[in-house]
VMD Tcl script that draws the C-alpha trace (Angstrom):
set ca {
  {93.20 -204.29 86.55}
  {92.74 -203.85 82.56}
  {89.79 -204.76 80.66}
  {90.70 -207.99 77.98}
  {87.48 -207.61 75.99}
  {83.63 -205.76 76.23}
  {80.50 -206.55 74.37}
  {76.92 -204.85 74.15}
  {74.35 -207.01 75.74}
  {70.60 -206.85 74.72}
  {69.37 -203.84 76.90}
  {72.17 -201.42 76.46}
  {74.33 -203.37 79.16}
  {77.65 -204.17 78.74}
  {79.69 -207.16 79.73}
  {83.33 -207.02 80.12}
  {86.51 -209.78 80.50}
  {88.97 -208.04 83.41}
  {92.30 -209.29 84.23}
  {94.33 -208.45 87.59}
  {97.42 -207.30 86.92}
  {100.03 -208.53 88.91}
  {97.76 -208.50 92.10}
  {100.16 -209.26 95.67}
  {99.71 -212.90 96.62}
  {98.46 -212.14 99.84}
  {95.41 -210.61 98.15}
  {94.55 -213.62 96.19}
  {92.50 -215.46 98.69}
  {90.35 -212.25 99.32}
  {90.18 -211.37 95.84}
  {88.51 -215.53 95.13}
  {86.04 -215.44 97.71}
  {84.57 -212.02 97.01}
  {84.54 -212.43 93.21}
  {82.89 -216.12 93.99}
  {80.01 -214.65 95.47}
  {79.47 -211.70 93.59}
  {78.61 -213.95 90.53}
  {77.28 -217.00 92.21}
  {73.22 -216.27 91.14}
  {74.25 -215.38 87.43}
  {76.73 -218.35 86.95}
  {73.37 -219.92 87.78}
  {70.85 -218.75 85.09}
  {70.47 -219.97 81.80}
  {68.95 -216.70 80.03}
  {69.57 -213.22 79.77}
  {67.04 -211.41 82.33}
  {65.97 -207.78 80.47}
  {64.82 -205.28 82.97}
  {61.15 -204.24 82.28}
  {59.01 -202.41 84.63}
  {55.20 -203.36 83.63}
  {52.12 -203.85 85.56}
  {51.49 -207.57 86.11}
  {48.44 -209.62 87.50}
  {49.10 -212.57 89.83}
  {46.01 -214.97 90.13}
  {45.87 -216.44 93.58}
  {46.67 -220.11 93.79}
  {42.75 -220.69 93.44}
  {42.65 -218.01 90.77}
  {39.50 -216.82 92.08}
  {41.40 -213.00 92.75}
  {43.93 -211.39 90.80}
  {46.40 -209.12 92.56}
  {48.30 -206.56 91.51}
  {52.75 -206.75 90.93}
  {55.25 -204.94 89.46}
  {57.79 -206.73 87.12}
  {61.08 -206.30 87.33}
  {63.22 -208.13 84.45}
  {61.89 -211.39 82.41}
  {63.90 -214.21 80.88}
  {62.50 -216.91 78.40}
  {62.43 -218.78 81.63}
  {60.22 -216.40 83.89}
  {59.70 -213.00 85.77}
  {60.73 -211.54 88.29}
  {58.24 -209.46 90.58}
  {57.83 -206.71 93.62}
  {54.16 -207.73 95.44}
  {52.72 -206.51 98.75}
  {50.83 -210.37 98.80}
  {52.74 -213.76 99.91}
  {52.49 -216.74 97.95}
  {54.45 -219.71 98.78}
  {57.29 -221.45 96.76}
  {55.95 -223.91 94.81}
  {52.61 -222.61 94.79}
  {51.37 -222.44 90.73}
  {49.60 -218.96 90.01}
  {47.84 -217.83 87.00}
  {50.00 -215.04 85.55}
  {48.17 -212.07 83.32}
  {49.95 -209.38 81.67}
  {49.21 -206.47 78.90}
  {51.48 -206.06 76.31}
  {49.51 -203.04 73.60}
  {46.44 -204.18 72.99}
  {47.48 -207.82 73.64}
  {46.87 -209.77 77.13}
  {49.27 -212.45 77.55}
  {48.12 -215.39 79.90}
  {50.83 -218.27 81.41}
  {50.49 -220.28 84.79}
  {53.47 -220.11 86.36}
  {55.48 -221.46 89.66}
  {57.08 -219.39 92.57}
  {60.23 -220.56 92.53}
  {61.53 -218.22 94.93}
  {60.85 -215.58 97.39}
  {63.05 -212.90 99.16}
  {61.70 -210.55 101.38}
  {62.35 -206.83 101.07}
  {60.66 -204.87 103.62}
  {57.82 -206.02 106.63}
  {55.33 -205.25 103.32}
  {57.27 -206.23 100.12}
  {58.27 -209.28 98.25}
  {60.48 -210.37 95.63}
  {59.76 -213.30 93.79}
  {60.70 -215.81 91.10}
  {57.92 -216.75 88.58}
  {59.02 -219.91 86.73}
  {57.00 -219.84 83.60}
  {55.76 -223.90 83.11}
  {52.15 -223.25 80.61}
  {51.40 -220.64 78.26}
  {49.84 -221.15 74.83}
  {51.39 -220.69 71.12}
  {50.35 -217.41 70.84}
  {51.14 -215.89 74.21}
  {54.10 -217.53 73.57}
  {54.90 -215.56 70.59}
  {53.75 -212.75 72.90}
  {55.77 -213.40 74.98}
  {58.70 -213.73 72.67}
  {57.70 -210.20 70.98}
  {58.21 -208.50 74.28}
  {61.50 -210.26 75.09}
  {62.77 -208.95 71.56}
  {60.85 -205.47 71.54}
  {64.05 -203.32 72.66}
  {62.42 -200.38 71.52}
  {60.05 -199.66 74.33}
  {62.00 -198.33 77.57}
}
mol new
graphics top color blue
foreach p $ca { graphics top sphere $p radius 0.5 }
foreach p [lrange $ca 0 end-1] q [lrange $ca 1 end] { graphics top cylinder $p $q radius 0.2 }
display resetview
């Protein structure tokens, strides 16, 4: 295997182009299926997720409580979160988060759950309402590569 090409990523990742060189036919078919599926989720999103680790606030569907998360990466489409509490897919939720001295406020959609442990979740927030300036928030903290 050599690598064709790299480039930096947003983040400090890296993405590389790798070609097999001369692999044995027989190995083909294996070779297919497992690359396939390795890259099946990210052939599927339309944004570049940046891992960020920050305190976030889930509102429950009646946003009468807020409960507490842990981000994992965001996209301009939505976050990804570690919870202890279950929330359905579909379900909208009031999202709050601090970014400095700002708050940024957005409902947003589970739009998918994966369970980690008998106590933890994993879920997709789709971001669907935020206003103009928690968008440019929002924005600011997608660009902000400064912070770890």
């Amino acid at each position: 295997m050599r690598r064709i090409w790299q480039e930096e990523l947003l983040g400090g990742f890296w993405v590389s182009g790798l070609e097999f060189a001369e692999p044995p036919v027989e190995l083909l078919p294996v070779l297919r299926s497992h690359v396939t599926g390795m890259f099946e989720g990210v052939a599927r999103r339309r944004s570049f997720r940046l891992p960020r680790v920050e305190e976030v606030a889930v509102g429950s569907p009646s946003a009468n409580r807020w409960l507490s998360a842990t981000s994992i990466d965001f996209s301009a489409e939505g976050v990804r979160i570690i919870t202890d509490r279950y929330a359905a897919e579909g379900d909208l939720v009031p999202l709050r988060l601090s970014a400095g001295e700002d708050t940024l406020y957005a409902l947003a959609e589970v739009a998918w759950i994966r369970h980690l442990s008998m106590r933890n979740l994993e879920m997709g927030l789709r971001l669907i309402e935020m206003g103009p300036r928690t968008a440019g928030l929002f924005r600011g903290l997608l660009e902000d590569d400064e912070r770890p």
